[in-house]
C-alpha positions, 0 to 999 in steps of 0.5 A, spaced: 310 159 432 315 153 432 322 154 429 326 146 430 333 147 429 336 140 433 333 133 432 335 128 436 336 122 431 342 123 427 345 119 421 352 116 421 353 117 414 354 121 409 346 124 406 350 124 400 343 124 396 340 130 401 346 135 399 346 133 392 339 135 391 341 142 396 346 143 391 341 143 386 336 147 387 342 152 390 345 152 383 339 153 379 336 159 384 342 162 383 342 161 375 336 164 375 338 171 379 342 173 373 335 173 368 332 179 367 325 179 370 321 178 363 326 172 362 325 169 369 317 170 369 317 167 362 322 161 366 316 161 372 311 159 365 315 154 362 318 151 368 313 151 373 307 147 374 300 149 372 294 145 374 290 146 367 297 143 364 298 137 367 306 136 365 311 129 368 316 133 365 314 140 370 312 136 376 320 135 376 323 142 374 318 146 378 321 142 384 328 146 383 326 153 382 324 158 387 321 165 388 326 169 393 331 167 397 326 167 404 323 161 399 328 157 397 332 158 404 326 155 408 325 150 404 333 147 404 333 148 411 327 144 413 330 139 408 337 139 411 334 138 417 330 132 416 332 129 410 338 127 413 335 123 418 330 120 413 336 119 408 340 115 414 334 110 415 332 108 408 336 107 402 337 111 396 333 110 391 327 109 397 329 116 399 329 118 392 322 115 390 319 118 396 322 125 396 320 127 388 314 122 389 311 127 394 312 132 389 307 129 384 303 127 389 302 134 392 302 137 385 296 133 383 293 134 389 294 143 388 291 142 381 285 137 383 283 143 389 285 150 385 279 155 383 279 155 376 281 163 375 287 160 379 289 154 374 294 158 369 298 160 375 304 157 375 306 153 382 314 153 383 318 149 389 320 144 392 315 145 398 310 139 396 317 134 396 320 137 403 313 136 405 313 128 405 320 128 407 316 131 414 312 126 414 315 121 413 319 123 418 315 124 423 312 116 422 319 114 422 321 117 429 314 120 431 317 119 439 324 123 437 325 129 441 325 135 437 327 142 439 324 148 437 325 155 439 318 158 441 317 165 438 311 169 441 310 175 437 304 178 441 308 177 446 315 178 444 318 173 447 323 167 445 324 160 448 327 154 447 322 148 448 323 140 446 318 135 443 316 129 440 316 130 433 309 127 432 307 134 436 311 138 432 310 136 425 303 133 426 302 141 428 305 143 422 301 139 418 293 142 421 296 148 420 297 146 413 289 145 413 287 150 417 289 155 411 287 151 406 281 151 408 280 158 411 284 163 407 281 165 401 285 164 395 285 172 393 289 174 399 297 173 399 297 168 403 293 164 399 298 164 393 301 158 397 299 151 396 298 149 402 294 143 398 300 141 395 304 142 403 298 136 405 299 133 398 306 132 399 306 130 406 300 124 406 301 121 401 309 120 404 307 119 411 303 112 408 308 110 404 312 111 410 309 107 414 307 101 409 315 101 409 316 102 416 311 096 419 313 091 413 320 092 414 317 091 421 313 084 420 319 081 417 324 082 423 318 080 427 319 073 423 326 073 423 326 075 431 322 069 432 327 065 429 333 068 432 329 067 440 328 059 438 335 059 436 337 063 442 333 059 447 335 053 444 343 056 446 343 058 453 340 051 454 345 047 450 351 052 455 347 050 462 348 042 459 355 044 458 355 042 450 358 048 449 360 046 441 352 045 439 351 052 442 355 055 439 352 052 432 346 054 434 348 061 436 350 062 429 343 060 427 341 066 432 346 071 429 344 070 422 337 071 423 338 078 428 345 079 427 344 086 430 340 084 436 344 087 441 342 080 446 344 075 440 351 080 440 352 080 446 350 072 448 356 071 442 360 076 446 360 072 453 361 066 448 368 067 447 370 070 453 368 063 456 373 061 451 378 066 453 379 071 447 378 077 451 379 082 446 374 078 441 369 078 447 370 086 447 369 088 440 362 084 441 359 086 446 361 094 444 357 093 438 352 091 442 352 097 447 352 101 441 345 097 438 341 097 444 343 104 445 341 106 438 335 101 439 333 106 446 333 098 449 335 099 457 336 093 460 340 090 453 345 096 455 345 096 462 346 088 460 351 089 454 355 095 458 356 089 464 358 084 461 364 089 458 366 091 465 367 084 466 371 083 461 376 088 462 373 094 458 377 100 460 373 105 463 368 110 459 369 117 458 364 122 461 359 121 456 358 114 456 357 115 463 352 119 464 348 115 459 349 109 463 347 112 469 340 114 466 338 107 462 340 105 469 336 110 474 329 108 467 329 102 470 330 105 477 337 101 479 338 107 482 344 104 487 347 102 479 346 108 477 349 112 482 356 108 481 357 109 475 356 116 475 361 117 482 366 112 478 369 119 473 370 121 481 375 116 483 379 116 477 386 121 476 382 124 470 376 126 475 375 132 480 379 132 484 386 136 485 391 136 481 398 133 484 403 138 486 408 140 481 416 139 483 416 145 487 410 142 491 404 147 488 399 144 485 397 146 478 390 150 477 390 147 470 386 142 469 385 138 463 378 140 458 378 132 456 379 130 464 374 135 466 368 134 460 361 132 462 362 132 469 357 137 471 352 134 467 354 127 472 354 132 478 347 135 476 344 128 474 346 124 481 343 130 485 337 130 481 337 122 482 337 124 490 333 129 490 328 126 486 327 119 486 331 117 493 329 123 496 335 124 499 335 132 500 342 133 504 346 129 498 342 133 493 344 140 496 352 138 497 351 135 490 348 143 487 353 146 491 359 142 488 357 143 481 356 151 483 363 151 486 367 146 481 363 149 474 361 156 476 360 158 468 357 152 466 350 152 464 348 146 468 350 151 474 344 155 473 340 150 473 344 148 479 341 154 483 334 154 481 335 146 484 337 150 490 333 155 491 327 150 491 330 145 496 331 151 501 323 154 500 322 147 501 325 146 507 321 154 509 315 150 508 
């Protein structure tokens, strides 16, 4: 059994929508618990959707009400997972037309496929839509990592793994089918419609990727002019007409005003022209969009042109960041200065000043110390891996021990350790 409680792609705005409809169906569960049984069976009959009575109007209300706590809790945890995501990469009225069209689909879908002696039962939550909000994730971002923690009942064991979300959901979704199709109706697990889960997350999975490839196709227009423009500019800079290529540089900038190249050409632009502090502001946006666009060589290119125009230094973050998308296309001498630069600086590992008294301070700052165990662990790796250095992959493990005794990373360190060692036994 797979549980996710991280994704990797994270909305920078508010999910206004998603937490609206949370809030919702947190408010009318809660109602509905103040109702004497009778009245809350009567409510499951009125409100709920019942596949032999094909209402617009219980399509919808069924959607806001649940059975039990474990029921609506499940469904808003998977929602407010993945519907913020989602929310982040449409617009509103999209989200919501995909998240309550789901439901239909999928409450259409449960009552073409229910066994007549079970059509008068009524279906209620909000399962089909959050469904859809799965699916259509999952073609959106099917490469984002997802981490899960893996419980194994029989063998009473629990881990945390990382996958890509097309594994992850896609799983999710064959099982759907295996249990629509294997578990019979009249057993308790058959009560679930599992129809309605596959109804809800199909139809928004094809929705999804009809807006996804023709969004696609009309950037893949718009890129087409924006690189003639482009190519045009970096001829007209080589002439030394300066004046002509920045006019066509804006042609470029209106076709790709995100392109992190078109930012970052603009950016290299007005640095030629001396307006340093304009030149940083472009070329900052376009390190944050070839980050966000997971483009190497444009960060890596971005994040240059910045030290070259006097950016003050990273934190430990950024760093390490760098220094990955720099060891991806195997720069692994790049990667290795950036990372070693927290080393240099007076906020990095090395001793504190001695205080008037001449004795030096244990203290160290928890903003000058953040993140340099993940850099010391990310340059072993790149010596010990890649560059085959083990000597100066083993001092590194061993800095990190010493330095963060108590960090995670330092557990990895001494896994890292032991098998250098039985290594060198071999």
């Amino acid at each position: 059994m797979l549980l996710p409680y991280r994704i990797e792609t994270e909305s920078e705005k508010l999910s206004l929508l998603t937490y609206i409809i949370i809030g919702a169906n947190a408010a009318i569960f809660l109602s509905m618990r103040f109702l004497p049984a009778s009245m809350l069976e009567m409510a499951y009959y009125d409100y709920g959707f019942i596949p032999e009575r094909i209402h617009l109007f219980t399509m919808f209300s069924s959607m806001f009400i649940h059975v039990g706590w474990l029921h609506i809790v499940g469904n808003m945890y998977f929602l407010w997972l993945f519907g913020r995501a989602l929310e982040g990469r449409m617009n509103g009225g999209l989200f919501v037309a995909l998240y309550f069209g789901s439901g239909i689909a999928g409450g259409l879908l449960q009552a073409w496929l229910t066994p007549d002696y079970l059509t008068d039962v009524p279906c209620i939550g909000a399962s089909g839509a959050i469904s859809g909000v799965l699916g259509a994730y999952m073609i959106m971002h099917p490469r984002e990592e997802v981490d899960c923690i893996y419980f194994s009942f029989a063998m009473r064991y629990a881990t945390s793994i990382s996958l890509a979300s097309v594994w992850v959901l896609g799983s999710w979704f064959f099982l759907q089918f295996a249990n629509a199709l294997w578990l019979s109706p009249k057993t308790a697990e058959g009560m679930v419609a599992f129809w309605a889960h596959i109804g809800g997350f199909a139809s928004a999975a094809v929705a999804a990727a009809l807006f996804k490839y023709s969004a696609a196709l009309a950037r893949t227009i718009r890129r087409r002019s924006g690189t003639v423009a482009l190519e045009e500019y970096s001829d007209l800079i080589h002439k030394g007409r300066v004046d002509e290529a920045a006019t066509r540089l804006s042609l470029a900038v209106k076709a790709s005003p995100s392109d992190a190249l078109v930012l970052a050409e603009c950016g290299k632009l007005e640095l030629t022209r001396g307006n340093r502090s304009g030149a940083r502001k472009l070329l900052r946006r376009s390190l944050k969009n070839a980050l966000d666009q997971k483009n190497d060589a444009k960060a890596i290119s971005a994040y240059l042109a910045l030290t070259t125009a006097g950016e003050n230094p990273p934190d430990n973050s950024r760093r390490l960041i760098m220094g990955r998308r720099f060891a991806r296309l195997k720069k692994y001498g790049h990667a290795l200065g950036i990372m070693s630069e927290a080393f240099d600086e007076k906020s990095g590992a090395r001793s504190p000043a001695p205080d008037s008294s001449g004795r030096r301070s244990g203290k160290k700052s928890v903003l000058e110390m953040e993140g340099l165990d993940k850099l010391l662990y990310e340059i072993a790796e790149i010596l010990g891996g890649p560059l085959k250095d083990q000597a100066r992959a083993a001092a590194a493990y061993g800095i990190l021990k010493e330095l963060f005794p108590h960090s995670p990373r330092s557990l990895d360190a001494e896994y890292q350790l032991r098998k250098l060692r039985a290594f060198k036994k071999v």
